[in-house]
N, CA and C atoms as an extended XYZ file, in Angstrom:
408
Properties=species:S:1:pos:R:3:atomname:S:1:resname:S:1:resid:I:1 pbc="F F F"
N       -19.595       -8.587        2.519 N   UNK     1
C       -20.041       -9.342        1.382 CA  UNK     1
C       -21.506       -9.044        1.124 C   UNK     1
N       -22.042       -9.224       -0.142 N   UNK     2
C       -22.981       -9.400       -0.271 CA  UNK     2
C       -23.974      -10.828       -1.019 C   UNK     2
N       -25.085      -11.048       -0.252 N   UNK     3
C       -25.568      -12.502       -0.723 CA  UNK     3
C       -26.925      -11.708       -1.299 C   UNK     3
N       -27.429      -12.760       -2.330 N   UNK     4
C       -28.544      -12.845       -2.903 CA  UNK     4
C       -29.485      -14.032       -3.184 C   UNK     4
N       -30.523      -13.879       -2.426 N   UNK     5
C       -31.223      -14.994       -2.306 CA  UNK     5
C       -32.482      -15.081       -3.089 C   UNK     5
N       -33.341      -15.791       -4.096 N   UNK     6
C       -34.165      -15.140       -4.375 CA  UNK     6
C       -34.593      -13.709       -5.107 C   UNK     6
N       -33.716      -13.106       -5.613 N   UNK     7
C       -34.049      -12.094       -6.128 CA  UNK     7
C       -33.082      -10.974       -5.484 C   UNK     7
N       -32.932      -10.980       -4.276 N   UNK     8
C       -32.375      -10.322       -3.124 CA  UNK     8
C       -30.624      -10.021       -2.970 C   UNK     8
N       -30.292       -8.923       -2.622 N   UNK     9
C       -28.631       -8.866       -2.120 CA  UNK     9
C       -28.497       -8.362       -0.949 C   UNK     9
N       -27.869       -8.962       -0.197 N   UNK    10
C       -27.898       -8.613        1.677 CA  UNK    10
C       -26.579       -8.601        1.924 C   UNK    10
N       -26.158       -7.736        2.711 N   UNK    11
C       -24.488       -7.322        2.839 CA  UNK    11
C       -24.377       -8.371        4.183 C   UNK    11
N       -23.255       -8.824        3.934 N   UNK    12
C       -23.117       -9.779        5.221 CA  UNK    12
C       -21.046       -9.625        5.800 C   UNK    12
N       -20.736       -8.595        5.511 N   UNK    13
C       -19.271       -8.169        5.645 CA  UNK    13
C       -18.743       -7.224        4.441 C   UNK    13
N       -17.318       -6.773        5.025 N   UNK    14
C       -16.526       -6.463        3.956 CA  UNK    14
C       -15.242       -6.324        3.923 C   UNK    14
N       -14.120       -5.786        3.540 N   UNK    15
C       -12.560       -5.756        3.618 CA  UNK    15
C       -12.772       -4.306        3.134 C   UNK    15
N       -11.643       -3.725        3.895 N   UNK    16
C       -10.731       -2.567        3.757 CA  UNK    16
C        -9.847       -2.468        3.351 C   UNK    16
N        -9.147       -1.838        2.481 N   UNK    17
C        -8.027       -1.582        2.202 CA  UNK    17
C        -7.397       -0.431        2.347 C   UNK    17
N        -6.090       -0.441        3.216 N   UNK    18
C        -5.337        1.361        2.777 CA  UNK    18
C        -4.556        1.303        1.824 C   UNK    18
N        -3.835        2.140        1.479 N   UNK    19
C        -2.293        1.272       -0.225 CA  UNK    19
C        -2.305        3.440        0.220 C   UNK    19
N        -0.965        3.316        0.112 N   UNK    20
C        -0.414        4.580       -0.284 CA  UNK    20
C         1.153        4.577       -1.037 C   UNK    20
N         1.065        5.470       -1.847 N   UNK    21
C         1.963        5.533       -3.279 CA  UNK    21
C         2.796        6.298       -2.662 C   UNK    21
N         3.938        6.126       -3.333 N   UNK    22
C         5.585        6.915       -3.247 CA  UNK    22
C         5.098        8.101       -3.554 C   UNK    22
N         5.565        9.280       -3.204 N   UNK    23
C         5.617       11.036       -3.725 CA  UNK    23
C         6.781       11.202       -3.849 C   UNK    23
N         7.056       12.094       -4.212 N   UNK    24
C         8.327       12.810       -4.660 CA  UNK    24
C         8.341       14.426       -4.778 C   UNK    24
N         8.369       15.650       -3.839 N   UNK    25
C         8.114       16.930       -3.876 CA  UNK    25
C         9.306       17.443       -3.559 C   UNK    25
N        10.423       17.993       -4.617 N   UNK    26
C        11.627       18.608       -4.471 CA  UNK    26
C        11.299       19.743       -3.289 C   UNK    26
N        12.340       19.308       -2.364 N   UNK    27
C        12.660       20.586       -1.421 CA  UNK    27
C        11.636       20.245        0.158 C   UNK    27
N        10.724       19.209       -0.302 N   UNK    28
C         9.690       18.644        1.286 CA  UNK    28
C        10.126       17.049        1.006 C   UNK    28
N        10.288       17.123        2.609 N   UNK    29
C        10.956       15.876        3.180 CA  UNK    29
C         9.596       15.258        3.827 C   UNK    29
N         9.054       13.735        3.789 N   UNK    30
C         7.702       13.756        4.237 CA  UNK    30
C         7.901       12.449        4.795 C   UNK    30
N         9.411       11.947        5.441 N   UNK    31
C        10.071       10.772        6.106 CA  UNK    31
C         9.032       10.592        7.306 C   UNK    31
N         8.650       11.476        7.997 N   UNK    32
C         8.258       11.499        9.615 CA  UNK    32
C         6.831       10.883        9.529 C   UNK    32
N         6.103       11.153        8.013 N   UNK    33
C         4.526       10.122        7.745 CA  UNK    33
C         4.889        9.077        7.560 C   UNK    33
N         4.182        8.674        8.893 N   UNK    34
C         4.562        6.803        8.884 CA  UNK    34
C         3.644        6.260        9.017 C   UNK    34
N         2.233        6.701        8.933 N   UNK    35
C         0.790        6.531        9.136 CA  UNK    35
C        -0.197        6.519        7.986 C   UNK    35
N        -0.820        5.360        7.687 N   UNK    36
C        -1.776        5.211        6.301 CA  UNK    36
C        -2.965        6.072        6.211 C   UNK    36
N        -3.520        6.374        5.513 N   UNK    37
C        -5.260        6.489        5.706 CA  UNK    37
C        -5.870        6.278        7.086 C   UNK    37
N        -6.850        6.813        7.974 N   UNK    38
C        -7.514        5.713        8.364 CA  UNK    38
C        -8.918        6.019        8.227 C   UNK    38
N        -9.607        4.667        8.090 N   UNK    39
C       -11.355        4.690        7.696 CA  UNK    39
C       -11.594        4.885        9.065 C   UNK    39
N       -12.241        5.785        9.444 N   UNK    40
C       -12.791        6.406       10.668 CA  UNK    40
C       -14.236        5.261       10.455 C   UNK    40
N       -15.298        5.656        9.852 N   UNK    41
C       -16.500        4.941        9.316 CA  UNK    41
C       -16.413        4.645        8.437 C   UNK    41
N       -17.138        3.674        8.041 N   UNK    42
C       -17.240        2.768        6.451 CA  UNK    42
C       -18.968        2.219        6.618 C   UNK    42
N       -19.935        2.638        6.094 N   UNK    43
C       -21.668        1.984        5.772 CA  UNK    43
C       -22.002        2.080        4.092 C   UNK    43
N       -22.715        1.110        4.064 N   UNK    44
C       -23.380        0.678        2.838 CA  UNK    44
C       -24.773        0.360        3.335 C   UNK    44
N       -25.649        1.609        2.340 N   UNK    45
C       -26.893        1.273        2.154 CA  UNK    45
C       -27.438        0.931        0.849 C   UNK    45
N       -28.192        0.762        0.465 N   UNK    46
C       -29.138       -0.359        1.578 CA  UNK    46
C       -28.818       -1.779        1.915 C   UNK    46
N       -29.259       -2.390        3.269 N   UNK    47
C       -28.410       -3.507        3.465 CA  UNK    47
C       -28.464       -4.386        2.638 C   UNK    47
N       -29.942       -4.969        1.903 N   UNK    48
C       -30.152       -5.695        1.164 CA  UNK    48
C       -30.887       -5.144       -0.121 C   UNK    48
N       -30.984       -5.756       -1.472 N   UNK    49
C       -31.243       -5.475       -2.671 CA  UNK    49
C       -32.344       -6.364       -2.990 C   UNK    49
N       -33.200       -6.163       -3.949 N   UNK    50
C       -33.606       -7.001       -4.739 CA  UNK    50
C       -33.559       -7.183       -6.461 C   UNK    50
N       -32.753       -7.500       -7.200 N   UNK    51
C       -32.679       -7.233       -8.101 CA  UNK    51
C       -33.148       -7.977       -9.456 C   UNK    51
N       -34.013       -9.221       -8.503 N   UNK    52
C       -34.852       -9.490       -9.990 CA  UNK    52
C       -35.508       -8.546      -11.145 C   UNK    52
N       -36.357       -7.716       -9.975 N   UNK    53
C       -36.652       -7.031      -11.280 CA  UNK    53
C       -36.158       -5.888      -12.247 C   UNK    53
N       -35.249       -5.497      -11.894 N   UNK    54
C       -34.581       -4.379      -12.323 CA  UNK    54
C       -33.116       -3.830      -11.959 C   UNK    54
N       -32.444       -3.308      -12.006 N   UNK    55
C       -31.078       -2.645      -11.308 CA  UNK    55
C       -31.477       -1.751      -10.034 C   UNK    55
N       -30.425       -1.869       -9.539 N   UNK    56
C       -30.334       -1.576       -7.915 CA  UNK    56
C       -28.703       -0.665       -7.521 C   UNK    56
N       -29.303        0.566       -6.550 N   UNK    57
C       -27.915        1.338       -6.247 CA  UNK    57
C       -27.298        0.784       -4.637 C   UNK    57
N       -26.476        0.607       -4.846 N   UNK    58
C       -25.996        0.250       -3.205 CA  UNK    58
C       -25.109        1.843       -3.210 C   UNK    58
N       -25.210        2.031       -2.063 N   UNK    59
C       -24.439        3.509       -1.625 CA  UNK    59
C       -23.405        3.794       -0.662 C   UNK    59
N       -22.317        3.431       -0.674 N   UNK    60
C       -21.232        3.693        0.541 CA  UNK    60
C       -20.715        5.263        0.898 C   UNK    60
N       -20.464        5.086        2.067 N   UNK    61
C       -20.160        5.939        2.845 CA  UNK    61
C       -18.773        5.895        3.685 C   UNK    61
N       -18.089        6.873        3.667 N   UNK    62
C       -17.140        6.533        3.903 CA  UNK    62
C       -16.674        7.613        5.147 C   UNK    62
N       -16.032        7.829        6.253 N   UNK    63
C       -15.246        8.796        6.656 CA  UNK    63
C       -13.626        8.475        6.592 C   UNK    63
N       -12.777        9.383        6.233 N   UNK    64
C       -11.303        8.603        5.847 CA  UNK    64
C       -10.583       10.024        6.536 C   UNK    64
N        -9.830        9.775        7.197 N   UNK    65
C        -9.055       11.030        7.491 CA  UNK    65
C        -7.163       10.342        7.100 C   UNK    65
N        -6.311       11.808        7.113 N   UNK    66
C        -4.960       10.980        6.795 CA  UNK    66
C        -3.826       12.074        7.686 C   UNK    66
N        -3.065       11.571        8.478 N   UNK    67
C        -2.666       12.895        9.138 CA  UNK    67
C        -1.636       14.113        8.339 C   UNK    67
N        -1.026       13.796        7.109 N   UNK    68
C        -0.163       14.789        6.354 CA  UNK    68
C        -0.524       15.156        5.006 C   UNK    68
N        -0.160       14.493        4.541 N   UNK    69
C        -0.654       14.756        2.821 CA  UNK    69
C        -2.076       14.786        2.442 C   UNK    69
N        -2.931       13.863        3.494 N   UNK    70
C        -4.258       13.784        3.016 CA  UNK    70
C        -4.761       12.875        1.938 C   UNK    70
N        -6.130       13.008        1.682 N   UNK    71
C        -6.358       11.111        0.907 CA  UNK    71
C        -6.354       12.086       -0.778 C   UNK    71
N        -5.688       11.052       -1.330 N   UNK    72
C        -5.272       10.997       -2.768 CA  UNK    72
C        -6.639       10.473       -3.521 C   UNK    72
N        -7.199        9.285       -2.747 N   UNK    73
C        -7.726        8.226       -4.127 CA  UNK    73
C        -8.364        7.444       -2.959 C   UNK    73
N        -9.743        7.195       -3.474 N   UNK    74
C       -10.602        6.326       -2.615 CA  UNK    74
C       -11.525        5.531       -3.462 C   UNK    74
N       -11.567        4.007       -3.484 N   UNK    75
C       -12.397        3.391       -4.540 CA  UNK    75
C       -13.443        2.356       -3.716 C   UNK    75
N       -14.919        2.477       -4.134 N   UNK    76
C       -15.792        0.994       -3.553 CA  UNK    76
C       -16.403        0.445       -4.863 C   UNK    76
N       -15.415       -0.964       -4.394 N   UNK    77
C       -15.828       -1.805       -5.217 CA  UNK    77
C       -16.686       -3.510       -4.399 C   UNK    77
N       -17.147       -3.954       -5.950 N   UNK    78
C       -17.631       -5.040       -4.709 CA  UNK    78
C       -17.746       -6.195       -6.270 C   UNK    78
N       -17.308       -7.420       -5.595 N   UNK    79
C       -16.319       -8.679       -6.154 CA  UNK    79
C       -17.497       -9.615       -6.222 C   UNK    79
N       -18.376       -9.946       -7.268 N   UNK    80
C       -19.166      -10.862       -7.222 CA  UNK    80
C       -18.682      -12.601       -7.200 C   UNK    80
N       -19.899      -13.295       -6.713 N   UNK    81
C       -19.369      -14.425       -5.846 CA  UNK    81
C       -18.642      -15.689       -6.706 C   UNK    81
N       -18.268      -15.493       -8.225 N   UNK    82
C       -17.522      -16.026       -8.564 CA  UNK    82
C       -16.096      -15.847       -8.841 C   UNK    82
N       -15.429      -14.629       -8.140 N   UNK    83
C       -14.510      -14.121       -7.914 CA  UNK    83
C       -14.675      -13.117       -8.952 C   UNK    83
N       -14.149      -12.798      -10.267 N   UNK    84
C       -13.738      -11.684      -10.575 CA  UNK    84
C       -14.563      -11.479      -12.135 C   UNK    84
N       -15.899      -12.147      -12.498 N   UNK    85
C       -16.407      -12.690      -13.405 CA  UNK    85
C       -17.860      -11.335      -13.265 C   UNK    85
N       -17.763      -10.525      -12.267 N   UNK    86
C       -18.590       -9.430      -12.055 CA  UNK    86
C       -18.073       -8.669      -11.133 C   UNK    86
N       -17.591       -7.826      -11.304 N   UNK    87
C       -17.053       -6.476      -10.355 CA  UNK    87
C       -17.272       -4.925      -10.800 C   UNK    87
N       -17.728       -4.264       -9.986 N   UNK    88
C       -18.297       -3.132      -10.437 CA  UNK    88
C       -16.765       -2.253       -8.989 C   UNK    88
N       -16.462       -1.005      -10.445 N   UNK    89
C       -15.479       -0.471       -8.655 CA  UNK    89
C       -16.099        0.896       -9.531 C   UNK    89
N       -15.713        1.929       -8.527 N   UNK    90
C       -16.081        3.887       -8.826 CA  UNK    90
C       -15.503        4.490       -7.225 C   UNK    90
N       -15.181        5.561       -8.127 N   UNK    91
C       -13.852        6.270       -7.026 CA  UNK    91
C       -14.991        6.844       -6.111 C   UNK    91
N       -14.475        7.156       -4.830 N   UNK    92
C       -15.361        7.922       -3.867 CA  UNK    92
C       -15.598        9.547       -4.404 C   UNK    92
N       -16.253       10.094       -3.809 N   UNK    93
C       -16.170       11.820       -3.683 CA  UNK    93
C       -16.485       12.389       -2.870 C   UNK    93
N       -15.689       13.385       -2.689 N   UNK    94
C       -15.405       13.842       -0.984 CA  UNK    94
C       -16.877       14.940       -1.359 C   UNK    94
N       -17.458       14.502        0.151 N   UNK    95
C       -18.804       15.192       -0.325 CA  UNK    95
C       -18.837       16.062        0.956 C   UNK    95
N       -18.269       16.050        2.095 N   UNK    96
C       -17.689       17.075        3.252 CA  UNK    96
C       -16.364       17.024        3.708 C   UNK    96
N       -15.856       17.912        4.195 N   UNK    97
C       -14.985       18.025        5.112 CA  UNK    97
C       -13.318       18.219        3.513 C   UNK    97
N       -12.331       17.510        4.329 N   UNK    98
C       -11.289       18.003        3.359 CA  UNK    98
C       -10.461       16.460        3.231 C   UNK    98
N        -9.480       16.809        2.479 N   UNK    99
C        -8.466       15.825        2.512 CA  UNK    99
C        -7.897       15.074        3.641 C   UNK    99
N        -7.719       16.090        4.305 N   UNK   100
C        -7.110       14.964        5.529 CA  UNK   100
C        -8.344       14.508        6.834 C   UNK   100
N        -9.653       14.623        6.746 N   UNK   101
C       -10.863       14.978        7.145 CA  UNK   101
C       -11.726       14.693        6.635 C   UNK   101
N       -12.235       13.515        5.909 N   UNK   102
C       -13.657       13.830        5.215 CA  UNK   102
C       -14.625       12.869        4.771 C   UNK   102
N       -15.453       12.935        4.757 N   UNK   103
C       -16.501       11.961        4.509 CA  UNK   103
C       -17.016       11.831        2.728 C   UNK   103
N       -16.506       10.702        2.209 N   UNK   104
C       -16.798       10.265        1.164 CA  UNK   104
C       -17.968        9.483        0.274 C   UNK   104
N       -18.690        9.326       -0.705 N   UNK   105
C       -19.593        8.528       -0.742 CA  UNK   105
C       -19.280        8.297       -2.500 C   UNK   105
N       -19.452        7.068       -2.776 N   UNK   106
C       -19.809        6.648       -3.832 CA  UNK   106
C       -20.860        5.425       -3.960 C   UNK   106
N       -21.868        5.516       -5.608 N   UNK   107
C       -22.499        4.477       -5.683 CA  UNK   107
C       -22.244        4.231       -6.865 C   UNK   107
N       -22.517        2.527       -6.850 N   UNK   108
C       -22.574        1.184       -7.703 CA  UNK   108
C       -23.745        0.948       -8.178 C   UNK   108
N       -24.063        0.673       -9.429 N   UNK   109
C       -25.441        0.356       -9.653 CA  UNK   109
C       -25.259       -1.316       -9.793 C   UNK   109
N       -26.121       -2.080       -9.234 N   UNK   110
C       -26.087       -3.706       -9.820 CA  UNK   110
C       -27.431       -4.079      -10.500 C   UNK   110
N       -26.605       -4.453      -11.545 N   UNK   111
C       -27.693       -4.555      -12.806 CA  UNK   111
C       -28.626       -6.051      -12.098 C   UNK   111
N       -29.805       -5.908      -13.243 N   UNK   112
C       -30.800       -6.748      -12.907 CA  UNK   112
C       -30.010       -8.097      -13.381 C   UNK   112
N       -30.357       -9.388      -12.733 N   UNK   113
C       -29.555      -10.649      -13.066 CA  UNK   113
C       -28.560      -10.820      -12.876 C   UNK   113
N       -27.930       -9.633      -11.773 N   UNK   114
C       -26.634       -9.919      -11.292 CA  UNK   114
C       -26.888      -11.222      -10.265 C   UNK   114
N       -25.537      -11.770       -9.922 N   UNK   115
C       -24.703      -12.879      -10.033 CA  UNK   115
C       -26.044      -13.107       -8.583 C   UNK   115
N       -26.265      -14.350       -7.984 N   UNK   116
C       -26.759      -14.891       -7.002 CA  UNK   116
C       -25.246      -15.301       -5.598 C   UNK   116
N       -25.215      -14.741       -4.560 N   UNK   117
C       -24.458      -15.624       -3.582 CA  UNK   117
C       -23.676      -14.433       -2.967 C   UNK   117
N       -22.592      -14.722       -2.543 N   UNK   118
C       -21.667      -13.544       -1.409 CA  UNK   118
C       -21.276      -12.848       -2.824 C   UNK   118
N       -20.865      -11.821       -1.726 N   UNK   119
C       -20.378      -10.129       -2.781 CA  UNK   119
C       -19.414       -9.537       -1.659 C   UNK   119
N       -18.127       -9.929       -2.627 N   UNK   120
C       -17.119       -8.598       -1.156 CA  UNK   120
C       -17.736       -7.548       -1.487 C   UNK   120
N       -17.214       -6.873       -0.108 N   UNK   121
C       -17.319       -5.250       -0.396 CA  UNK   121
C       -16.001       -4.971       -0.042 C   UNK   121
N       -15.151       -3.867       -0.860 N   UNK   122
C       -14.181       -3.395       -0.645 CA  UNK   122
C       -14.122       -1.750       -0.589 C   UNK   122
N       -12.840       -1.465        0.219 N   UNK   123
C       -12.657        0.189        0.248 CA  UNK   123
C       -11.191       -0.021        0.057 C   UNK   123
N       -10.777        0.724       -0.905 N   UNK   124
C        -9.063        0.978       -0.827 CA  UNK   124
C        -8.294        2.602       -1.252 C   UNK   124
N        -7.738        2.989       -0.152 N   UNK   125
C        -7.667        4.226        0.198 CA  UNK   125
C        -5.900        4.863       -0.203 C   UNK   125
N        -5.783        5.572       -1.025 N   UNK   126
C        -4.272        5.569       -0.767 CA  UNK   126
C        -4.183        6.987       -0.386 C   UNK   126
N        -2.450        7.424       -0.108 N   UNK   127
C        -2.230        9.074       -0.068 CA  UNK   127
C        -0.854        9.103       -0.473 C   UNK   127
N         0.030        9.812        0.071 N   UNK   128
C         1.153       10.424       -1.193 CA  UNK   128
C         2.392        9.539       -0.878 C   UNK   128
N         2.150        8.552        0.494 N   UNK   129
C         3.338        7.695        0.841 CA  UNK   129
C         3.096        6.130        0.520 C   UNK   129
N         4.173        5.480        0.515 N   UNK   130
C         4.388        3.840        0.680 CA  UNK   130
C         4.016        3.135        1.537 C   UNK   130
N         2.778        2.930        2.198 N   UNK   131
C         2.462        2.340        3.269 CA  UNK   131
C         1.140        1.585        2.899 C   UNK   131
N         0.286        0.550        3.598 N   UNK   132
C        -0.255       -0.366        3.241 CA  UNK   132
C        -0.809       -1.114        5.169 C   UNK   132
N        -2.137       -0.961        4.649 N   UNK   133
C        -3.339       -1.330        5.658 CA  UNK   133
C        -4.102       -2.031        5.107 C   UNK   133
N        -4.598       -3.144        6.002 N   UNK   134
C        -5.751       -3.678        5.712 CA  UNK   134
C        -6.405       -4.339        6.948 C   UNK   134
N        -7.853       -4.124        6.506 N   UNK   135
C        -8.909       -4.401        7.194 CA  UNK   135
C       -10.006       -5.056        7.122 C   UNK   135
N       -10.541       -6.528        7.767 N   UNK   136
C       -11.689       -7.309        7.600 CA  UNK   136
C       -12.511       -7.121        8.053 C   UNK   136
């Protein structure tokens, strides 16, 4: 989460998510992946913000590896503290390594006069199967 006190946004937790989608590839059978995403690492800098005076980037980081198909779709978003009345989300981008291997990063800008109080932070990761993780 993130709180803002004073001007300020300070990460104080977050939730994970895995979600992976049905595929369908005539002629490959992909029954034997029975395994989601997994977030190897997950950081957000900087810990805290100040955003009275102006807009502010928070920056996540991600490592996600997947053992078959590899990661499809990776999003950080973060849920301001009146539930859904400010939410900023943007897909990751694999900035090393590969699909089934790799370290991701995306940033959020939070505008000046954003919301005062907790802020989830979320990651939700899918790949080419039906399966579903989550993490606090």
């Amino acid at each position: 989460m993130i709180g803002r006190g004073s001007g300020g946004v300070r990460l104080v937790g977050c939730l994970v998510v895995v979600v992976a989608g049905l595929v369908s590839v005539p002629g490959v059978a992909f029954a034997d992946d029975t395994t989601p995403p997994s977030v190897v690492a997950f950081s957000v800098d900087p810990s805290s913000v100040d955003v009275s005076a102006g807009d502010q980037v928070v920056t996540a980081t991600a490592e996600i590896t997947d053992d078959q198909l590899g990661v499809t779709d990776a999003v950080f978003t973060l849920v301001g503290p009146l539930g859904g009345s400010q939410q900023y989300s943007m897909p990751f981008t694999l900035i090393s390594g590969d699909s089934l291997d790799g370290v991701y990063t995306a940033q959020i800008t939070l505008p000046a006069g954003t919301y005062n109080g907790d802020w989830l932070i979320s990651l939700s990761v899918s790949d080419g199967l039906n399966q579903q993780t989550s993490e606090a």
